[in-house]
C-alpha positions as CSV (number, residue, x, y, z in Angstrom):
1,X,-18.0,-7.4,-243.8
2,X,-20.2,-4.6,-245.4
3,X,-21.0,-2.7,-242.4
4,X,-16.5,-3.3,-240.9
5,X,-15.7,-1.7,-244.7
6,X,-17.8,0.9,-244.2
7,X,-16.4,1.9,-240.6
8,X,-13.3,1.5,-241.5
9,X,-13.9,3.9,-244.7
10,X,-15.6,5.9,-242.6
11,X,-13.4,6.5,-239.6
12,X,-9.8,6.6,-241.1
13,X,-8.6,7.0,-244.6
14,X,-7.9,3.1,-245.5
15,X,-9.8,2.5,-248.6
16,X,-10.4,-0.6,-249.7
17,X,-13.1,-0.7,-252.1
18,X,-15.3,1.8,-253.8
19,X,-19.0,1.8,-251.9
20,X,-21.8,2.9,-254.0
21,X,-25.4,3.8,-252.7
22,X,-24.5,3.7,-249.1
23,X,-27.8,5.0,-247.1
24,X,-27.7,6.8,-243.5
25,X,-28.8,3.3,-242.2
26,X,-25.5,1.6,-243.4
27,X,-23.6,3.9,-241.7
28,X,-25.4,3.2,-238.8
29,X,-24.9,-0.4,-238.6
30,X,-21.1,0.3,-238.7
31,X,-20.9,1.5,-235.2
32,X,-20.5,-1.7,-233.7
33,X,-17.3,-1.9,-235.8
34,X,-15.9,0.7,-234.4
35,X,-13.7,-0.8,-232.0
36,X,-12.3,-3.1,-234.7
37,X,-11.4,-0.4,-236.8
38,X,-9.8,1.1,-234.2
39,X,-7.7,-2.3,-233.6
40,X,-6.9,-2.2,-237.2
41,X,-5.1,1.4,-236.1
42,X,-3.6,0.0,-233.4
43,X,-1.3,-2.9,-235.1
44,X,-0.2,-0.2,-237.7
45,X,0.2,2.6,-234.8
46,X,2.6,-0.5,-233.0
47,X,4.3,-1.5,-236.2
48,X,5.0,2.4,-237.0
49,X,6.6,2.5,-233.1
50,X,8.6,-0.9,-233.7
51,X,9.9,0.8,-236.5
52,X,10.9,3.9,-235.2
53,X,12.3,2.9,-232.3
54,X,14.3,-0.6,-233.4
55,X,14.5,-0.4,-237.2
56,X,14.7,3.0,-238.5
57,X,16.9,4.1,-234.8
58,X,15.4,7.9,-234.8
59,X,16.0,9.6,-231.9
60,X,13.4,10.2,-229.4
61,X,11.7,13.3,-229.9
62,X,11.4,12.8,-233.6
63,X,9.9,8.9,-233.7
64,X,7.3,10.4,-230.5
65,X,6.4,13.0,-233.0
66,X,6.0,10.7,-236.0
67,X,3.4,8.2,-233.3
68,X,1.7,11.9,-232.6
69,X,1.4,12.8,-236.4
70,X,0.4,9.8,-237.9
71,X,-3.2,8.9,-235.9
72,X,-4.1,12.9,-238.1
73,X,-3.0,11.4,-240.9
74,X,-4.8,7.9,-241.1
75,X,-7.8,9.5,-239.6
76,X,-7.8,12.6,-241.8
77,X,-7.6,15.0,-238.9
78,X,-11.5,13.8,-238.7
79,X,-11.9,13.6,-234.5
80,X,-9.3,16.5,-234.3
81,X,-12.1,18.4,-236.1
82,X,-14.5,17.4,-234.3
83,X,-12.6,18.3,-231.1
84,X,-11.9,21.8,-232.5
85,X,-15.5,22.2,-233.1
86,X,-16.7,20.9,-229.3
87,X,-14.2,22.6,-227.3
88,X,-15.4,26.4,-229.8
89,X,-19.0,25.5,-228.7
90,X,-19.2,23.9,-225.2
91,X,-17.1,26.2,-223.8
92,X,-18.2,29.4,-225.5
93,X,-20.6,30.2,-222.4
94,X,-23.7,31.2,-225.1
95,X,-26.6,29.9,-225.6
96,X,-27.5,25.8,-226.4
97,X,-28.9,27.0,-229.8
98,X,-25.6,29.2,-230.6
99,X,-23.5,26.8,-229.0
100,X,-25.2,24.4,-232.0
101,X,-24.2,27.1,-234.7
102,X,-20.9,27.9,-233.2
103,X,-20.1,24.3,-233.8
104,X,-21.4,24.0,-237.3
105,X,-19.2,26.6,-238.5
106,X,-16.7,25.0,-240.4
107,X,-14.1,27.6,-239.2
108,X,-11.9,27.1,-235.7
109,X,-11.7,29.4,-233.5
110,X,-9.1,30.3,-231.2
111,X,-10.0,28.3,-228.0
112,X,-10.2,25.5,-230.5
113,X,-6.8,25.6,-232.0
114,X,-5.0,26.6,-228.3
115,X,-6.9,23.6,-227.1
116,X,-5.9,21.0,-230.0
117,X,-2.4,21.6,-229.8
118,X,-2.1,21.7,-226.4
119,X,-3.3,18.2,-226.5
120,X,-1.2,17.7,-228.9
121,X,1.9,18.6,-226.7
122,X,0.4,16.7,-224.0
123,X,0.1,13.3,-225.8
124,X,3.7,13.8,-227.3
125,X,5.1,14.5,-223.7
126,X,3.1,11.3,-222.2
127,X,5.1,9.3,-225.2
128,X,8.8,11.0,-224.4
129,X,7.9,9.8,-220.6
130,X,6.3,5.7,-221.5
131,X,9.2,3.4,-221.3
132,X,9.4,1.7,-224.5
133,X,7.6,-1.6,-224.0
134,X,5.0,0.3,-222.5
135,X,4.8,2.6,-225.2
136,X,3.8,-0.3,-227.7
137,X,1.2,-1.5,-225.6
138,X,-0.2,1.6,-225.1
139,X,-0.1,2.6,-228.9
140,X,-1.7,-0.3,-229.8
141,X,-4.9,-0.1,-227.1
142,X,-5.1,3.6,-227.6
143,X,-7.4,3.2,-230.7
144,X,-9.5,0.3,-229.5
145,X,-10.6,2.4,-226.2
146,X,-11.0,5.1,-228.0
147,X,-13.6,3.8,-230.3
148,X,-15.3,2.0,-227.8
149,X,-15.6,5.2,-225.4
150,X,-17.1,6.9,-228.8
151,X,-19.6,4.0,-229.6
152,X,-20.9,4.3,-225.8
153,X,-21.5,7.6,-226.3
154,X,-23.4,7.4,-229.2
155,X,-25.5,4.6,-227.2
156,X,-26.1,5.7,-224.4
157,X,-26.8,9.8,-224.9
158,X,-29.7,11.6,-227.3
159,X,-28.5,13.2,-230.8
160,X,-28.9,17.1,-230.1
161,X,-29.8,17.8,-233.6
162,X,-33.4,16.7,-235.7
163,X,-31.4,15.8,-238.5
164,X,-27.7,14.3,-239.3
165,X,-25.2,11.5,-239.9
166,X,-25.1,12.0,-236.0
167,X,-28.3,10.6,-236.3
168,X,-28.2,7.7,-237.8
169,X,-25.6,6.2,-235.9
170,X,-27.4,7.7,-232.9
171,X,-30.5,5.2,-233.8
172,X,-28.2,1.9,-234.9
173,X,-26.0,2.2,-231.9
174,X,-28.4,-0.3,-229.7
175,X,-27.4,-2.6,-227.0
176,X,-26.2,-5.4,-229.2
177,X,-24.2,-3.1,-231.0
178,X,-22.7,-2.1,-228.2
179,X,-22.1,-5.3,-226.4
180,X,-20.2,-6.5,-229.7
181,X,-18.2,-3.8,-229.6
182,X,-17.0,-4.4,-225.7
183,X,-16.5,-7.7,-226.5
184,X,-14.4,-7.1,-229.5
185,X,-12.5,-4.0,-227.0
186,X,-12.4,-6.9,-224.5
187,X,-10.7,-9.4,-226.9
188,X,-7.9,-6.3,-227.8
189,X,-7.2,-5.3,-224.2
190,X,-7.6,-7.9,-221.8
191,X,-4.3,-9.9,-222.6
192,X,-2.4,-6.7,-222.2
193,X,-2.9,-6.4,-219.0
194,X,-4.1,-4.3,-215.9
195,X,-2.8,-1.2,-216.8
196,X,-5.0,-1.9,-220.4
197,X,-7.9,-3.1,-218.9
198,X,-7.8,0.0,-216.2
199,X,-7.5,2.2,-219.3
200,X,-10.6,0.9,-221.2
201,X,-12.5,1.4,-217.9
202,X,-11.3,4.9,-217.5
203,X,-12.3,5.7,-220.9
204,X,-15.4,4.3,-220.3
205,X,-16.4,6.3,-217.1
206,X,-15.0,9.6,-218.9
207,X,-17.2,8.6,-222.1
208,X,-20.2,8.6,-219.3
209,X,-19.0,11.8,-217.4
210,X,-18.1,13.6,-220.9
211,X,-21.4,13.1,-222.6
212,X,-23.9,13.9,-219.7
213,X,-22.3,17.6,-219.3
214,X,-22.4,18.1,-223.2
215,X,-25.8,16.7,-222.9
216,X,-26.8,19.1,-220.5
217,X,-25.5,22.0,-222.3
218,X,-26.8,20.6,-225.9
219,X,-29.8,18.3,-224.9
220,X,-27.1,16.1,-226.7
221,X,-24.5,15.2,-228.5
222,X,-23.3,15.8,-232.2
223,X,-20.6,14.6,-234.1
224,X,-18.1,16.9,-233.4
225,X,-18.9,15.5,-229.7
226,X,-18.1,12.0,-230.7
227,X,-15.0,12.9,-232.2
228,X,-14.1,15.1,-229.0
229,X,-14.9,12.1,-226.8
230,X,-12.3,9.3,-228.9
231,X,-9.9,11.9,-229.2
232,X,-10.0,13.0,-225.1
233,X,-9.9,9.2,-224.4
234,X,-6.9,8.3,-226.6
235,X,-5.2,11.1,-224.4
236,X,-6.8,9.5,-221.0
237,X,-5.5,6.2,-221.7
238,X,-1.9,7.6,-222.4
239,X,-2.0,9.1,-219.5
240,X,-3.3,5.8,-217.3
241,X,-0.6,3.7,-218.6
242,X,1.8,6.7,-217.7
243,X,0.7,6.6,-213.8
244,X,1.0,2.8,-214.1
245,X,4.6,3.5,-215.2
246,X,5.6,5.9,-212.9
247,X,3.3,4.8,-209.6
248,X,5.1,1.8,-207.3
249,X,2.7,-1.2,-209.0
250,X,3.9,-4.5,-209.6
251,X,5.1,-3.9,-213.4
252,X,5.0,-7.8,-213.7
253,X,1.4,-8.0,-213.2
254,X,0.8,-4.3,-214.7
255,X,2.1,-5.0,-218.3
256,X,2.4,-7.7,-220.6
257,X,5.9,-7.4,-221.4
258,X,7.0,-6.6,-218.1
């Protein structure tokens, strides 16, 4: 329960209770929590949809923005920094050690900021287009995936830096940690469906593809890597469920509630 709380506490901005004398080892063991924290997400990411589209009656485009806005807000923006920071260094074309420095700097740069909110526009357009029971489902998996994709990252890839909270979770993310966070993304996705299960796959084999070209540009990862990977595979699995809407599948077998 320690290691969930600290996760949790970690990852988004739910705070339950006030952790004292937490050591990089701690945070560590919380990475096979990950995808149960992002589960937690996912029933208040469905409940905020439910609302918006049966209780409160908002039109479209405003209750797609609110499902947009609120992930940044229960996060803290913390894997759209991180994403800012990636996107400035991998793809600055300099060197791996000012690549490093590049995404240290706590400021964004331009690529950053074109490339956040143009994924930003991306994920709000794959919402407008999700039929609504779709939408729910996908809402709600979104998170889970996403936090698995990150934990497998984490596992399987080297830390680029000596030192870091990187680091720590780089060294606690072992096999067991990650086989009880597949099962626990198992438990979360399977009964949704094909179209879920395709998704955590997907995010899985991007996770894979993702991390071995920052590897080989950094000799590793970093945390602002971590972040970009959850936050590129939230936008992946959107965009699964949105070919499995819009391709001739079965819907019956696709989706749950089809």
């Amino acid at each position: 329960m320690r290691s969930f709380i600290t996760a949790l506490q970690f990852l988004t901005r739910i705070h339950l209770v006030h952790q004292e004398g937490l050591t990089a080892e701690d945070f560590g063991r919380s990475t096979r929590f990950f995808p149960l924290v992002g589960a937690v997400l996912g029933g208040l990411y469905l409940l905020a949809a439910l609302a918006c589209l049966a209780l409160l009656g908002l039109p479209s485009y405003t209750a797609k923005a609110i499902l947009v806005i609120l992930p940044i807000l229960l996060t803290g923006a913390l894997h759209c920094d991180g994403f800012m920071d990636a996107v400035d260094g991998l793809f600055s074309g300099r060197s791996r050690e000012r690549m490093l420095e590049i995404m240290k700097d706590s400021r964004a740069g331009s690529f950053g900021v074109v490339a956040f909110g143009s994924i930003l526009l991306l994920d709000w357009s794959l919402l407008l287009d999700l039929p609504a029971p779709v939408l729910l489902i996908a809402v709600f998996v979104m998170p889970v995936i996403g936090r698995m994709a990150m934990l497998f990252a984490v596992a399987h890839f080297p830390y680029a830096r000596p030192s870091g909270m990187g680091q720590a979770f780089s060294e606690a993310a072992d096999r067991r940690a990650v086989v009880i966070g597949l099962i626990t993304s198992l438990v979360f996705v399977v009964p949704w469906g094909i179209a879920a299960i395709a998704a955590l796959f997907a995010g899985l084999a991007f996770a894979f593809v993702f991390g071995r070209y920052a590897t080989a540009k950094l000799g590793g990862l970093t945390g602002d890597v971590y972040g970009a990977i959850e936050l590129m595979t939230e936008t992946l699995v959107l965009i699964v469920f949105f070919l499995f809407a819009v391709l001739p599948f079965d819907r019956t077998s696709c989706f749950l509630w089809m």
